[in-house]
C-alpha positions in Angstrom: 94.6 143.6 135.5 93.6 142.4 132.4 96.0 140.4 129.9 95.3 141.3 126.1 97.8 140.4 123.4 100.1 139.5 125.4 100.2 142.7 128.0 98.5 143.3 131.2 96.6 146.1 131.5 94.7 147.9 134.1 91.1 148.3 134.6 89.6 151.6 134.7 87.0 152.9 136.2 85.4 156.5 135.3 83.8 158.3 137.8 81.4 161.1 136.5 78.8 163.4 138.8 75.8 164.9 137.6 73.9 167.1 139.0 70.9 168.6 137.1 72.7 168.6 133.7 71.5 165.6 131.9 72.1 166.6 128.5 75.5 168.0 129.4 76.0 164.3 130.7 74.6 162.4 127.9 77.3 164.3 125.2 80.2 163.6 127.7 79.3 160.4 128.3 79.0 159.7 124.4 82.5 160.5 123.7 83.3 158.6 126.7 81.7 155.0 125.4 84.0 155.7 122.3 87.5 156.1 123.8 90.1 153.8 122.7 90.9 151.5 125.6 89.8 147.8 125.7 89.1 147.9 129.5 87.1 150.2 131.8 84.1 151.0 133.5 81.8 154.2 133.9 80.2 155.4 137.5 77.8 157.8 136.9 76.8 159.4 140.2 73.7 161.4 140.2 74.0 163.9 143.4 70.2 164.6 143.8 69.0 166.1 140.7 65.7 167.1 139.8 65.8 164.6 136.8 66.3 160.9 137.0 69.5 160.9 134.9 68.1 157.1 134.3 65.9 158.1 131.4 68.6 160.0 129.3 70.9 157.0 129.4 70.4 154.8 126.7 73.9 152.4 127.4 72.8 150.1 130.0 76.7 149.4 131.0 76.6 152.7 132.5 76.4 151.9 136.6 74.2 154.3 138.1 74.4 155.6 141.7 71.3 158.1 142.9 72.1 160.6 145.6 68.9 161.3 147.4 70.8 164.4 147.8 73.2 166.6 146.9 76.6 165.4 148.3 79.3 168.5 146.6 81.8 167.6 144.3 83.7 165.5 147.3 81.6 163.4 148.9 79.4 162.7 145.4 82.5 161.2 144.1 83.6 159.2 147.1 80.3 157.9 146.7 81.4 156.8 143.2 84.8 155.5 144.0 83.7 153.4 146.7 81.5 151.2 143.9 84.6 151.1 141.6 86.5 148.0 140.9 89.4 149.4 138.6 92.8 149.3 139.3 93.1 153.1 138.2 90.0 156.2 139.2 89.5 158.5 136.5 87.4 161.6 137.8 86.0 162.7 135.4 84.0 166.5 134.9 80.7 166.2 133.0 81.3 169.0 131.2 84.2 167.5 129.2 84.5 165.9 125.9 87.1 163.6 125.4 88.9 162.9 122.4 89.1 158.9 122.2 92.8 158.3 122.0 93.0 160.4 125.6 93.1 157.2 128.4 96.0 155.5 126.4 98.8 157.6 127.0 97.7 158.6 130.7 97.4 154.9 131.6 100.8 154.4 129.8 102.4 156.6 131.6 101.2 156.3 135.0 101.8 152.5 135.0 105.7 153.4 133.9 106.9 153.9 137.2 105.7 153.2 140.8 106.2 156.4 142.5 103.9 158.0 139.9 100.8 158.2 141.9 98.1 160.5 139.4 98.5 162.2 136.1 96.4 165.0 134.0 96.0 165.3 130.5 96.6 168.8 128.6 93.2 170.6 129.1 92.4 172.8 126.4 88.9 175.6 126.4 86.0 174.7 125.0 84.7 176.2 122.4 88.1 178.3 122.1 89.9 174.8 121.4 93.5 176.9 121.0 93.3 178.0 124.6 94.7 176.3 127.6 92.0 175.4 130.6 94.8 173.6 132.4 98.4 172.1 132.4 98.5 171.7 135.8 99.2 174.3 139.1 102.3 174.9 141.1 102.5 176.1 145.0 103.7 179.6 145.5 105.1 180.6 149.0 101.7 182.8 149.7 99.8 179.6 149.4 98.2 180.3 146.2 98.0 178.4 143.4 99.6 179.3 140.0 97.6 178.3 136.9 100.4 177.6 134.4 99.2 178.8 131.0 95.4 179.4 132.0 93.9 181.3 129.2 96.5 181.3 127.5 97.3 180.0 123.6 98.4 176.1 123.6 102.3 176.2 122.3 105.6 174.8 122.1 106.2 175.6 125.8 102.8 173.6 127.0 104.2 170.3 125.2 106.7 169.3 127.8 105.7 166.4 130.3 105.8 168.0 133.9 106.2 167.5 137.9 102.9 169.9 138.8 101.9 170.7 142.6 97.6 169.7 141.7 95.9 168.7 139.1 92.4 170.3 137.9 89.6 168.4 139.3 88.1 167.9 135.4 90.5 165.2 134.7 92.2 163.1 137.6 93.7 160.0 136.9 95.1 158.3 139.9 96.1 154.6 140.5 93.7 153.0 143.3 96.6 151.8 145.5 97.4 155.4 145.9 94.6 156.3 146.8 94.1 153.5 149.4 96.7 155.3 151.1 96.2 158.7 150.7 92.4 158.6 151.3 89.8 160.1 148.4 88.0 163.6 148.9 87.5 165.5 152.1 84.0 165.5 152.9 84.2 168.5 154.5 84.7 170.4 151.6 81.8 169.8 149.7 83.2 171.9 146.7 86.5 173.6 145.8 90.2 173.0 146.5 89.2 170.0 147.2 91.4 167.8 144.6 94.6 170.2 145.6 94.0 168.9 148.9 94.0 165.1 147.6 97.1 166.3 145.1 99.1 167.1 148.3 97.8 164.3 150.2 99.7 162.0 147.6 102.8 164.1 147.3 103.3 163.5 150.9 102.7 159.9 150.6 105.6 160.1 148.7 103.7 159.9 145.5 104.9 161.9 142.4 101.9 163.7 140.1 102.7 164.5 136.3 100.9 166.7 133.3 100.8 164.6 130.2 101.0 166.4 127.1 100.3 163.5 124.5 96.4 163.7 126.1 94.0 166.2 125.7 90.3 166.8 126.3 88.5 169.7 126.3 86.5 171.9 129.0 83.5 173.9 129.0 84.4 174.7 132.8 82.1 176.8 135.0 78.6 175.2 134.7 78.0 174.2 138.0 79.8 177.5 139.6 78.6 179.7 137.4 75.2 179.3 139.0 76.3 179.3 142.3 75.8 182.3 144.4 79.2 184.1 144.4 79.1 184.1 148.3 79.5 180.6 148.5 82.2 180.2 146.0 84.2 182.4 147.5 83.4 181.5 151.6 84.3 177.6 150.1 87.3 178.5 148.2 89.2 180.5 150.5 87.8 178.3 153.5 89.1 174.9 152.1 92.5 176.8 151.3 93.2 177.9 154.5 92.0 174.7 156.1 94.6 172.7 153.3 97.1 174.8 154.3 96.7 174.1 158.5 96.2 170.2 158.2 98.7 169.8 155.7 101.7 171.8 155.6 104.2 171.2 158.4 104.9 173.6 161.3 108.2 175.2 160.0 106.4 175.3 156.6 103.1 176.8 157.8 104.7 179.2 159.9 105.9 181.0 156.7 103.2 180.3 154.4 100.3 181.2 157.1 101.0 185.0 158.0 101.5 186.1 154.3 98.3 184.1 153.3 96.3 185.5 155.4 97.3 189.2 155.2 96.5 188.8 151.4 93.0 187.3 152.5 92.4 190.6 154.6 94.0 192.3 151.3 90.8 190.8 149.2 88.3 191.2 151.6 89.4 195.3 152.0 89.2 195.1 148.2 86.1 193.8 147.8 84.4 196.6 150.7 86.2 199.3 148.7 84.2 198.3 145.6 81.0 197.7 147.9 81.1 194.3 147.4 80.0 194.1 151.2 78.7 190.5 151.3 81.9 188.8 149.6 84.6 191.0 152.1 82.2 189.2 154.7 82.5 185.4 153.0 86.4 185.7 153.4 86.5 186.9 157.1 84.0 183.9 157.9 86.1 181.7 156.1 89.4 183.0 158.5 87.1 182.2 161.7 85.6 179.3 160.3 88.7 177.7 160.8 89.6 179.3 164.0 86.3 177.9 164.7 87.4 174.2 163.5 90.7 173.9 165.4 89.6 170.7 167.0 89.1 169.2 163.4 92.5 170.4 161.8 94.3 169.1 165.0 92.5 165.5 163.8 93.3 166.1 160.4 96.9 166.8 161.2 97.7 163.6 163.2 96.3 161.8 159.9 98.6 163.5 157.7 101.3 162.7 160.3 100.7 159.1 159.7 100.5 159.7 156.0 103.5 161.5 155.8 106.3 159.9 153.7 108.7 162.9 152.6 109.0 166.6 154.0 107.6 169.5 152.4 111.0 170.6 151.6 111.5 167.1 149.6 108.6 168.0 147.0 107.5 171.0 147.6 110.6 173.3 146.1 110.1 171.3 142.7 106.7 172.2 142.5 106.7 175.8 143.5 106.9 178.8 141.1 108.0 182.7 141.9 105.9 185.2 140.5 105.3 189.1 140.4 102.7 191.1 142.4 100.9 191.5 139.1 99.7 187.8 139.3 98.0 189.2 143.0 96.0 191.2 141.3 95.0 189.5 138.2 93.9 186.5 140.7 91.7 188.9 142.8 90.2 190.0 139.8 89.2 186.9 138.0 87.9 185.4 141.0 84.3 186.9 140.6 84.7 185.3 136.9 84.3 181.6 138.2 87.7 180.3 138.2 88.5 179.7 141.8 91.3 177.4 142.7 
């Protein structure tokens, strides 16, 4: 902490991961040097690009941390955090752009109350600035995510301050004691789901997480998965959902979120042969056994999240968990191939 005119505030350190996008970097990070808050610090974590990012940095308070390789969105950030000396982590996506009066209101309200444990800020579409990106995700009982307002026009009903069940991974702001407790990513991820699995982690350390509508950035979003091969998006995504789902949920919670999940799972993958998309049926079967495969490491994974544990799922859970129509189903099934995976 950090006393100025009179009031402590908290350091914050900005973690940002680049990999091969230097001039995506260098405009993120512009806007980034200009935000209005007297007291941070910015990570920049290069995962292995082709580029030394160390010649398009001109701002020499800019750390910089060289992967030799890439590390995924998981561990390239844990490599970040573990440099970082704030009080509160700011993930931050490189393919952002700020506006500089975002940090303020974030900081304020996380600091109000000690069981907040990580906010978001309202993320709005880049260049369609009128269009929701994010205001948070809620749990549904089939242990898929609900995108509140995704792609959507920003209004009335998108201004009100909010309990959600994970935050998008563009813009995390947690406070460093949670996360001390809760642990950072799961290497084992490498990409995707990864921040809902950190999300949970810290409702079950008895942690609440809040969307903040007084702060907004904006998101390009996509320009690392849109150049992935669609096989490994989707073997990752549904892969590090199922494996969430088995080291996190308890047993009388699992038992009824497991079956359906699954069964809609087979649903996609028989979707996605009757359209002759062969390979991709084949990335969410492997993603089933790959975790039949890793039993030993859930049952490990488990006994930490039994030592974590704080509150039952049915003490946060309920609050943070939305009904919705078969329709959704579909419309998620059909967007996946468009990049937005959760």
């Amino acid at each position: 902490m950090k006393k100025m005119n009179g009031e402590k505030l908290p350091k914050v350190s900005i973690i940002i991961l680049n990999y091969n996008e230097p001039e995506l970097t260098v405009r993120c990070l512009e806007r980034v040097l200009k935000i209005e808050y007297p007291y941070f610090e910015i990570i920049l974590v290069d995962n292995g690009s082709r580029e030394n990012i160390s010649d398009f940095i001109k701002d020499k308070s800019v750390k910089i941390i060289n992967n030799a390789t890439n590390l995924g969105y998981a561990e390239g950030n844990n490599v970040g955090y573990r440099k970082a000396n704030g009080d509160l982590i700011l993930f931050l996506n490189n393919d952002v752009i700020v506006k500089k009066d975002f940090l303020k209101p974030l900081v304020a309200v996380l600091m109000s109350n000690e069981k907040i444990g990580a906010v978001q800020p309202k993320i709005l579409m880049l260049p369609k600035k009128d269009t929701i990106d994010s205001v948070g995700s809620y749990f549904l009982t089939s242990g898929f995510l609900y995108h509140f307002g995704h792609n959507k026009k920003d209004q009335e009903k998108y201004q009100n301050q909010a309990e959600i069940f994970t935050m998008k991974g563009a813009c995390m702001l947690f406070k460093k004691s949670v996360l001390e407790k809760t642990g950072v990513f799961d290497k084992d991820y490498f990409a995707y789901y990864e921040e809902t699995d950190l999300c949970q982690r810290t409702w079950i350390a008895g942690y609440k997480i809040l969307y903040i509508p007084t702060s907004t950035i904006y998101h390009k979003g996509g320009q690392t998965s849109n150049k992935l091969p669609s096989d490994f998006v989707q073997f990752h995504s549904y892969k590090n959902r199922i494996f969430t789902h088995c080291k996190n949920l308890e047993i009388k919670t699992l038992i009824k979120v497991l079956p359906s999940h699954l069964a809609l799972c087979t649903f996609a993958s028989i979707m996605y042969c009757v359209t002759g998309k062969f390979s991709l049926a084949y990335c969410i079967q492997r993603s089933i056994f790959w975790n039949l495969f890793n039993l030993k490491t859930i049952l490990k994974r488990r006994h930490e999240i039994k030592n974590l544990r704080k509150v039952e799922d049915n003490d946060y859970l309920p609050n943070v968990t939305k009904k919705v129509r078969a329709s959704y189903y579909y419309h998620l099934f059909t967007t996946a191939l468009s990049g937005y995976q959760d």
